[in-house]
N, C-alpha and C positions, 0 to 999 in steps of 0.2 A: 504494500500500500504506500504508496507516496504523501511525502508530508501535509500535499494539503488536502488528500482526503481522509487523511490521519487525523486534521487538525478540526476537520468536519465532524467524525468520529466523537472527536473528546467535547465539540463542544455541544452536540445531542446528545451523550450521557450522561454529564454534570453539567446539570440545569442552572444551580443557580451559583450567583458571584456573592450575594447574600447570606446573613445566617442567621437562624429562630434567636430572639432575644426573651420571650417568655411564658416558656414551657412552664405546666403545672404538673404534677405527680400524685395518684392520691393511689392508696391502696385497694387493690375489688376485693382481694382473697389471702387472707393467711395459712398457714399449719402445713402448707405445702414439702415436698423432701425431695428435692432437687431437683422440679422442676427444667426442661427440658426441652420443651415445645410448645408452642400457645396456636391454633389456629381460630378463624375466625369465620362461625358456618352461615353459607349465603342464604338469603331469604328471613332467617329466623332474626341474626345478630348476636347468636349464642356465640359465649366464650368457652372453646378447648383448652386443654392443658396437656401435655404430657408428663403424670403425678411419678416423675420419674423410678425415684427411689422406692415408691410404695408400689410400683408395678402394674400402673393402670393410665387411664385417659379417663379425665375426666370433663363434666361440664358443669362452666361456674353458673348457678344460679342464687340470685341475690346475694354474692358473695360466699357462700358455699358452694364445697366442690360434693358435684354429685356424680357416681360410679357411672361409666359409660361402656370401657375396655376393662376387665381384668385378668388374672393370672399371666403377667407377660414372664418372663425368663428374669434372672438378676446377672450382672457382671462389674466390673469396677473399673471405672474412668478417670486417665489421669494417673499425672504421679507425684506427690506430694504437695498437699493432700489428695489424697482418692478420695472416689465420690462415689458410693453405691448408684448404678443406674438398671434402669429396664426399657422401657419406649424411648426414642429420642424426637425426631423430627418429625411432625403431621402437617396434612396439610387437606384442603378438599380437595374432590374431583367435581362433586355439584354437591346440591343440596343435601346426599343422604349417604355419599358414599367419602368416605376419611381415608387417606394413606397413612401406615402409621412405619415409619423406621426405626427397625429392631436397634438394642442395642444393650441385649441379654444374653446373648449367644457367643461363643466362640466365634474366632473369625473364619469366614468360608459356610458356619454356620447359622450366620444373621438373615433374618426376613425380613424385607420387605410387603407387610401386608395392605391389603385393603378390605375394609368392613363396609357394612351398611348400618349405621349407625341408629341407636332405636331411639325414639322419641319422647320428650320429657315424659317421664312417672311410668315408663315402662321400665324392667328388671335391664340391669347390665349384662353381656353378653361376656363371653370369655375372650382370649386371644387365638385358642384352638378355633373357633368358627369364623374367622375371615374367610371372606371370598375367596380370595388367591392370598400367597404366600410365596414370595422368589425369595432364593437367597443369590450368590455371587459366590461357589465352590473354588476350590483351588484348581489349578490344571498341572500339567507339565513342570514350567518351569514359572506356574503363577499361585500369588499368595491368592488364598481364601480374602474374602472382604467382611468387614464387620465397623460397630458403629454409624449406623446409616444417622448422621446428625443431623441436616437440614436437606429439606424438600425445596423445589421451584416446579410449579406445574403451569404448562402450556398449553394450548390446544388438543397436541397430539402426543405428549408423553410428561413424564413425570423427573426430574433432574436431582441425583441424590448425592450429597458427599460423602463421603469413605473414608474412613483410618485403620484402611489393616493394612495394604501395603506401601509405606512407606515410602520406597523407591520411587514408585509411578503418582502416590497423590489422587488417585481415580476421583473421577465425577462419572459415577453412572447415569445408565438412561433406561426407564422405563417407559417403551409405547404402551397406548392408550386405543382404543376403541370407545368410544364413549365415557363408560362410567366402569371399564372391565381394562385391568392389567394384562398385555397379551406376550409382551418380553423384555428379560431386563438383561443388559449385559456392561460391560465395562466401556467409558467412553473417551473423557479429558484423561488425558494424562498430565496431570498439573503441574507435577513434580519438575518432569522433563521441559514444560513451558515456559515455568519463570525461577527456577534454580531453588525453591522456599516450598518447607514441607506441609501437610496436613491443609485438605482443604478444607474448611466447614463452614461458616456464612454463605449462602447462595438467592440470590430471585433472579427475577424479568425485569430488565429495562420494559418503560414502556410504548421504545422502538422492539421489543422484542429481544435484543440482546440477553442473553446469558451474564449474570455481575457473580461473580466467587470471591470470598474474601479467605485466603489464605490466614493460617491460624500461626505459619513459622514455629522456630521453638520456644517455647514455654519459657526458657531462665533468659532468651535474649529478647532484650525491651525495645520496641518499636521496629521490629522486624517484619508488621503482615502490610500485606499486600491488597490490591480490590485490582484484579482482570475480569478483563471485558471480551466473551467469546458469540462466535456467531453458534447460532446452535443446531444448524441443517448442515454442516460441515466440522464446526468445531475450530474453527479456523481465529486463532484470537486476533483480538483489533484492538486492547490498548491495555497497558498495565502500569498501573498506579502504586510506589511505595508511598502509603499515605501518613507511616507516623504511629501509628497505633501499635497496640502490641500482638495481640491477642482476639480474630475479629470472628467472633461467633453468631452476630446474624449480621444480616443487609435486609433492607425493606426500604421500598419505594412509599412518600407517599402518596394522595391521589391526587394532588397539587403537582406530581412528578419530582419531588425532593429526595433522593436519598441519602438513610443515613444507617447509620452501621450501633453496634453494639460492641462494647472491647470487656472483656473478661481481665484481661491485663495478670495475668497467672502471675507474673515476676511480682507484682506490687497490687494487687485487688483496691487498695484504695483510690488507684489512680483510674479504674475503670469507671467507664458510663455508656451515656448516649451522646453519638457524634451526630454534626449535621455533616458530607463532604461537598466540599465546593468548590469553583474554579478559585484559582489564583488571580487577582486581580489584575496582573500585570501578565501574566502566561498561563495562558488557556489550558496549557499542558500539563500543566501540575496541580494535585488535586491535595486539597489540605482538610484535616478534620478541625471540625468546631465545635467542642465539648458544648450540650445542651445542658443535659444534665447527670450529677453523680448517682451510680447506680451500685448496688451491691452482689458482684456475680453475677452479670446478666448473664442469660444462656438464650434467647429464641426474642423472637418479633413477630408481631403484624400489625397491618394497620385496619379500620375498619370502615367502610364504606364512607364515614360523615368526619375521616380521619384524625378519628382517637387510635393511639397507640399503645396497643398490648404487649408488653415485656415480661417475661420471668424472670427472676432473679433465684436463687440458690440462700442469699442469703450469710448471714453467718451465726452457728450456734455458738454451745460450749465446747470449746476448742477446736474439736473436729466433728462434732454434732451436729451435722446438719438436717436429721429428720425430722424436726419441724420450724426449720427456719425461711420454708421456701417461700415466695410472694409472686403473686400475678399484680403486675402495676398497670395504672393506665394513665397516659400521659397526653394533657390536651396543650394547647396552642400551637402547634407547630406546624408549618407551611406544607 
């Protein structure tokens, strides 16, 4: 791509040269246990969760989390502190159908499922009755995949990030038929595209593009990354070291704003919610602008009238985090 359709590129996917000055935060839901995944179901306005640590999905109603998924698998995420996890990343396909990305299994042995979701005051269903159920096996000379943490869904498939093998960095891809999972296989190789490990943050621009925000390592600070891939080829069109350390989700909002969430592993108090934006002086460089401090964030969305749903992990007693978790919701922001 030549510079100045490169320079076209970056200036349709950071929108603006501006940044939120004032965000509000208020709590929907406590008691949560790390907390994982937050989707936001269309038609209704219901808030998802993935109740990570306790092994289910759940939906917030009036602030209470009420059973939706349970019996998922357990495993442990992270390395110092570890975090007991089961669900990680959901997301819709329409009104009644939820992808929910395993992150209970071995790797090679994680699901990716999808349910049909039952309707308020009906009984929660288990994780054994998803509709479909893929995992990502090992082959030849390929690792097993596991930790499916964040979801992007498109018209015609479902976009997942991976941390089993390391070397490559996988962004899988699930095609779609409607509302039915028909194949899922291994797709970005991240790793090999911008040299920085662990992808987890991912959506849609709303040209369509593919945004992954690289997660880097964990003890070095301000190492992740936000690329920008086509996603009927894969073919990447722009990569941003944006500053941050740690970047566990991206979400647009429906102003076309986006902004990112940094976990910040090395130093947790430095983490929050970014806005990123052009450089005022070069188009080409993209800078975060802390909104607001957040504690652990892990997942995003936004929601139709764009209020912003975050989970946060929290912090307990010392490494106690089974009931520190919080679903936030954050208004003013462009």
């Amino acid at each position: 791509m030549n510079k100045i359709k490169w320079m076209g590129v970056v200036l349709a996917l950071l929108v603006s040269s501006t940044c939120v000055t004032a965000a509000e935060v208020e709590v929907v839901s406590e008691g949560l246990y790390n907390p994982c995944g937050v989707a936001v179901q269309p038609e209704t306005g219901h808030v998802f969760v993935a109740d990570s640590g306790n092994l289910k999905v759940v939906r917030i109603v009036d602030g209470k989390p009420q059973d939706v998924i349970v019996d998922f698998g357990t495993d442990v995420y992270g390395k110092g502190p570890k975090y007991q996890v089961g669900p990680l990343g959901i997301a819709f396909l329409d009104t009644n159908t939820l992808v929910v990305g395993g992150g209970g299994s071995p790797d090679g042995e994680e699901k990716l499922y999808a349910f049909t979701v039952p309707a308020v005051g009906e009984p929660a269903i288990k994780a054994s009755e998803a509709n479909s159920a893929m995992n990502l096996a090992p082959g030849d000379e390929i690792k097993g995949e596991g930790n499916f943490y964040a979801l992007a869904v498109t018209s015609d498939a479902v976009y997942v990030t991976c941390n089993g093998d390391d070397t490559k960095g996988w962004v899988s891809k699930a095609t779609r038929d409607g509302n039915k999972l028909a194949s899922f296989e291994r797709y970005l190789a991240t790793k090999e595209a911008v040299e920085v490990d662990a992808p987890v943050g991912i959506t849609v621009s709303p040209d369509g593009h593919l945004v992954v925000g690289q997660m880097g390592e964990i003890t070095v600070p301000e190492d992740g990354l936000v690329t920008f891939y086509r996603p009927n080829d894969g073919k990447m069109l722009a990569n941003f070291p944006i500053g941050l350390s740690d970047i566990t989700g991206l979400a647009y909002s429906p102003g076309g704003q986006l902004y990112a969430i940094d976990f910040c592993w090395n130093d947790t108090t430095k983490g929050g919610l970014f806005q990123l934006i052009r450089d005022e002086n070069d188009a080409a460089v993209a800078k975060p602008q802390k909104v607001s401090e957040l504690d652990k964030p892990t997942a995003m969305a936004f929601d139709a009238e764009g209020n912003l749903y975050v989970t946060v992990v929290g912090s307990g007693e010392g490494e106690d985090t089974s009931a520190a978790g919080k679903l936030l919701k954050i208004t003013g922001l462009k």
